[in-house]
C-alpha positions in Angstrom: 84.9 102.0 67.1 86.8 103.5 70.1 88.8 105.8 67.6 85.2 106.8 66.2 83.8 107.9 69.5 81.8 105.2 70.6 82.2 105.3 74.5 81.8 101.8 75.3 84.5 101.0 73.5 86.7 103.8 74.6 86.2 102.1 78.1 86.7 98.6 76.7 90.3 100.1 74.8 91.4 102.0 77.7 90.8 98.6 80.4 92.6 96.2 77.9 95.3 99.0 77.4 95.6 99.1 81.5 95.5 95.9 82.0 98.4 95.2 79.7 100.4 98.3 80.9 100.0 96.7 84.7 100.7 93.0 83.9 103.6 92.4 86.1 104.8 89.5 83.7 103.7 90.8 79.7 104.2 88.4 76.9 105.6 91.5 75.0 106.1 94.7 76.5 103.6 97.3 76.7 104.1 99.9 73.3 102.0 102.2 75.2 102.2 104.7 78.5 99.9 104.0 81.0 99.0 107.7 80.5 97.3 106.7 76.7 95.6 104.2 78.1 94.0 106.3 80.9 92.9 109.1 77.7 90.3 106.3 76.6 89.6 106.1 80.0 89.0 109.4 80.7 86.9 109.5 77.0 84.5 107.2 78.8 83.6 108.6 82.0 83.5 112.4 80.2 80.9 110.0 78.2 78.9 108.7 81.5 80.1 105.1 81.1 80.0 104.2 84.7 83.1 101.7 84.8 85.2 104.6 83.4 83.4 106.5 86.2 84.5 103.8 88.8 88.4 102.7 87.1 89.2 106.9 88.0 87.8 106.5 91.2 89.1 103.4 92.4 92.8 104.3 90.8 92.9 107.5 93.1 91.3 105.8 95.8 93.9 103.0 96.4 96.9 104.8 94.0 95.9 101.9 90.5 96.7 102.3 86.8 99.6 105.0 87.7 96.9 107.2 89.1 98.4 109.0 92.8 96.5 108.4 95.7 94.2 111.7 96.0 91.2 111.9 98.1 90.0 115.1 96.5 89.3 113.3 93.1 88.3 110.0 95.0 85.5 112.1 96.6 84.9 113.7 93.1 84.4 110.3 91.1 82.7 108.7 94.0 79.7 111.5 93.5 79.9 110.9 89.7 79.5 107.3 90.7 76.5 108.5 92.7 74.5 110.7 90.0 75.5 113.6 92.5 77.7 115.4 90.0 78.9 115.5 86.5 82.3 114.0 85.4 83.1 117.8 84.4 83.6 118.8 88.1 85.9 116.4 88.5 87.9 117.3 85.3 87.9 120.9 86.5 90.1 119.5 89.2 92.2 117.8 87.2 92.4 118.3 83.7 91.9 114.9 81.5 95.5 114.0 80.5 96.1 113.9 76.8 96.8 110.3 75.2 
């Protein structure tokens, strides 16, 4: 479904994929870049799925999911958050990573 556009599922793909990439103690190593698993991210929010919205602003707010610390796109993603903006602004500022 993620593969077939359905943003909801891009989200869910991209948080599992995350999550797994970040697990400090894996039962098998991760077989993907945290970079993929932000693309399925970055579907989402493009999408309007708001916890795609708040995953990109919280992981440059506090420096998560391999994301730097970046108050210029913290600021951008917290008016997406807001219905102040589109997602697109934010991407203008940094273009969505491919993955």
């Amino acid at each position: 479904m993620a593969r077939a556009g359905d943003p909801e599922y891009q989200f869910t793909v991209g948080w599992v994929l995350l999550q797994w990439v970040e697990d400090p103690q894996p039962k098998a190593p991760p077989k993907i870049a945290a970079k993929e698993a932000l693309g399925w991210i970055y579907k989402a929010a493009h999408a309007g799925v708001p916890q795609a919205i708040s995953t990109l602003r919280e992981g440059y707010e506090w420096g998560r999911f391999s994301l730097p610390k970046n108050v210029e796109l913290t600021t951008c993603w917290r008016k997406v958050e807001r219905g102040e903006q589109k997602a697109g602004t934010c991407f203008a500022v940094e273009p969505v990573p491919s993955g």
